[in-house]
C-alpha positions in Angstrom: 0.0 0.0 0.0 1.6 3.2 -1.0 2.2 5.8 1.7 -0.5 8.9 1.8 1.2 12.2 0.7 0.4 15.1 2.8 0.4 18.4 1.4 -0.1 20.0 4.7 2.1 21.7 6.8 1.4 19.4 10.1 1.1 21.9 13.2 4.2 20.5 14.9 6.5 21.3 12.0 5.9 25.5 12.4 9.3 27.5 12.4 11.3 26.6 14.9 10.0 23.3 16.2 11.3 21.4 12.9 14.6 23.2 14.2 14.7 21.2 17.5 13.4 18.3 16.2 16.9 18.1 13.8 19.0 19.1 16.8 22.4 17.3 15.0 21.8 20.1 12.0 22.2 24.1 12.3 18.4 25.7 11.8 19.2 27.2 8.2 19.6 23.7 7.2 16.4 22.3 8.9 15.0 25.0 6.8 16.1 24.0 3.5 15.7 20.5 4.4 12.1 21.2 5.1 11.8 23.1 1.6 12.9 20.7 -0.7 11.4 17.4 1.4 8.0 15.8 0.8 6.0 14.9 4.0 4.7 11.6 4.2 2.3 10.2 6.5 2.7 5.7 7.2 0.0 3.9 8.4 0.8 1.4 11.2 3.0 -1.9 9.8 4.3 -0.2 6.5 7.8 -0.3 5.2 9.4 2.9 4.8 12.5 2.0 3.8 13.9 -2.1 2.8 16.8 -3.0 3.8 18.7 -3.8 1.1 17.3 -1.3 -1.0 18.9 1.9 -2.5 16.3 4.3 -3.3 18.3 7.8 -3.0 16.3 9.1 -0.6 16.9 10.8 3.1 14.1 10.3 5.7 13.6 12.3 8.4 11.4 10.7 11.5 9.2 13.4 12.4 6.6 11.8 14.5 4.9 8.4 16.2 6.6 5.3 16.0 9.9 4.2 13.4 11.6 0.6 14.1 14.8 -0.4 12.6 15.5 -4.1 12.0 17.2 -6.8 10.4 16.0 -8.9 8.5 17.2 -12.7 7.8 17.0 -15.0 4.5 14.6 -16.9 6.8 12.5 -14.6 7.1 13.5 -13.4 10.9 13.2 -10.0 12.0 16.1 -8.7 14.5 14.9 -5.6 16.5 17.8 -3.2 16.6 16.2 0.0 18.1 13.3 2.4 18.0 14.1 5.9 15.7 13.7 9.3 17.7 11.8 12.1 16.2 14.1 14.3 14.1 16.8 10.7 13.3 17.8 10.5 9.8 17.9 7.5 8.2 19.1 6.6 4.7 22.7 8.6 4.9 24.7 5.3 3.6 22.1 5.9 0.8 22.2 9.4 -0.2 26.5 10.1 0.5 27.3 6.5 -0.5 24.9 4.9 -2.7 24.8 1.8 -0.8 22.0 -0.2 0.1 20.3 0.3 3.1 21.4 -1.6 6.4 18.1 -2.4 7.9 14.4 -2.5 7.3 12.8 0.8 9.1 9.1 0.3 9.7 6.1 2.4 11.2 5.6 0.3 14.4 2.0 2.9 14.9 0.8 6.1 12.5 4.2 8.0 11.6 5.2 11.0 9.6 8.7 11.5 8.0 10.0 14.3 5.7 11.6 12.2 2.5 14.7 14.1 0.6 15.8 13.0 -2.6 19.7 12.2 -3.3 20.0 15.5 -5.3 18.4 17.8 -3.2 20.1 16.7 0.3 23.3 16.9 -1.7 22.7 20.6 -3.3 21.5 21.6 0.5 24.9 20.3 1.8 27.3 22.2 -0.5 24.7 25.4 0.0 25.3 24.7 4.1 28.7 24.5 4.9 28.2 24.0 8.8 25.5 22.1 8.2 27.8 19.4 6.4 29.7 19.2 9.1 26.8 18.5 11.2 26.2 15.5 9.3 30.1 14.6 9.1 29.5 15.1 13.1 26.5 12.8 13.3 27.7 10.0 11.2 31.1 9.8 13.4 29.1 9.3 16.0 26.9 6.1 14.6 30.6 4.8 13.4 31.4 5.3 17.4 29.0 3.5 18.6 28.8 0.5 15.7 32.7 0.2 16.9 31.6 0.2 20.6 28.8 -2.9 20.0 31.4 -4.7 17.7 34.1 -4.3 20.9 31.1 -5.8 23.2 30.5 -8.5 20.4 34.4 -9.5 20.0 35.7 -9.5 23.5 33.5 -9.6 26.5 32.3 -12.1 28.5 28.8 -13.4 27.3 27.0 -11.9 30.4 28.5 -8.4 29.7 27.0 -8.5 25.5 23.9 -9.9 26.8 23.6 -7.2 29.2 24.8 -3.9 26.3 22.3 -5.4 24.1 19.2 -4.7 26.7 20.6 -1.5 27.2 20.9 -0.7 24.1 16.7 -2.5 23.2 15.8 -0.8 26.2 16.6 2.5 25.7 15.1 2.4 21.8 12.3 0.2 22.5 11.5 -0.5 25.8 8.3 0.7 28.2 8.3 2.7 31.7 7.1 0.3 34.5 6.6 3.4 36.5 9.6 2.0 39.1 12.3 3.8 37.0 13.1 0.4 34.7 12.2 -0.6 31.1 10.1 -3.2 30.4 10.9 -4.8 26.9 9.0 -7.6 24.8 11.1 -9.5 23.4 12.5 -13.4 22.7 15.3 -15.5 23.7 16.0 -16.4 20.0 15.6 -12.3 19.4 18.3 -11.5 22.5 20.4 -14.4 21.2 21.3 -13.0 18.0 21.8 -9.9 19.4 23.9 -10.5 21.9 26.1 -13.1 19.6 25.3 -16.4 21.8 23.3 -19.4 21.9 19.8 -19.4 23.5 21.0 -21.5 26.3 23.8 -19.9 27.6 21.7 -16.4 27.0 19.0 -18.0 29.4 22.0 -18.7 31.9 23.3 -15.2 31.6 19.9 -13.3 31.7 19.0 -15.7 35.4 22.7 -14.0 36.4 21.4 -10.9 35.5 18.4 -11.4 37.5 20.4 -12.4 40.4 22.5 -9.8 40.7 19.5 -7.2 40.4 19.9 -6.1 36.7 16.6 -7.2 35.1 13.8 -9.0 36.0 12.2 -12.0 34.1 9.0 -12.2 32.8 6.8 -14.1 30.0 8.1 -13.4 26.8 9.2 -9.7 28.0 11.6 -8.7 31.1 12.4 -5.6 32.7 15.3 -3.8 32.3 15.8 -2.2 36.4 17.4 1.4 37.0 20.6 1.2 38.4 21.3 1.3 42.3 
């Protein structure tokens, strides 16, 4: 089903809020972002961008819900984290020209701003600073990747299992109104994101729940706030 083009500014995007809501990026290139872009409005479940896919376009999570995940050859879907309003998604795309590294999808109604190749690219040599702010942004995602590959490749099993529900928690997890995150998802799910087998991921996530860290639960568990 093909997303519903708005052609209406939506009240949230008025001067200045846009602004905030791309904090990364100076305000003049919100602006011209916001002049060139096409607002879109995804309906709960759709795809807004295929992993895989190359489709020259920059998307801007504006509001509701965006999910980024992996997807397998079986058919598997690997929950990497939930998008915050003003993330763009699709830079590997637009600088690059490389395929896209995950599947983002509208986990409730959403609205994004979509930027074609040669647009964000004429906005970036019109913005110097704002360049920069992107240059800024991306080191930081290469930061982190190269912290989660350091968890992957040398700590104990316990510690990865642990970074990974951090990490889900933070992007995808509920308040339990007790200052933790309560987080639905499976063994086989925390398994391939932590890099281990499902039985020694059930062994670490009882240590975990020993020493105070989370707390178990049917097909969810609760990530606790730190002492």
């Amino acid at each position: 089903m093909p997303p519903v083009t708005s052609t209406s500014k939506p009240p949230d995007l008025a001067r200045g809020s846009f602004h905030e809501r791309l904090q990364d990026l100076p305000p003049a290139m919100a602006d011209a972002l916001r002049a060139v872009g096409t607002r879109r409005q995804w309906r709960p479940g759709q795809l807004v961008v295929r992993q895989g896919d190359s489709g020259g376009m920059l998307v801007v999570a504006l509001q509701g819900r965006l999910s980024a995940s992996l997807g397998s050859a079986e058919g598997d879907e690997l929950l990497l984290r939930r998008l915050e309003p003003g993330e763009l998604v699709g830079l590997v795309d637009v600088l690059a020209g490389l395929p896209s590294p995950a599947n983002i999808v509208a986990q409730g109604a959403a609205s994004c701003l979509h930027v074609g190749r040669d647009d964000f690219l004429r906005v970036m040599a019109e913005q110097p600073e704002g360049a920069v702010g992107v240059a800024m942004l991306l080191a930081r995602r290469l930061g982190g990747l190269f912290r989660a590959l350091e968890q992957q490749q040398t700590r104990p099993l316990i510690d990865r299992v642990g970074f990974a529900l951090k990490r889900l928690a933070r992007s995808a997890g509920e308040p339990d109104g007790q200052g933790g995150l309560r987080l639905v998802i499976t063994q086989a799910e925390l398994a391939n994101a932590a890099g281990g087998s499902r039985q020694r991921v059930q062994l670490a996530l009882r240590e975990l729940q020993a020493r105070g860290r989370v707390k178990l639960g049917y097909r969810s568990l609760t990530v606790l706030a730190d002492p």
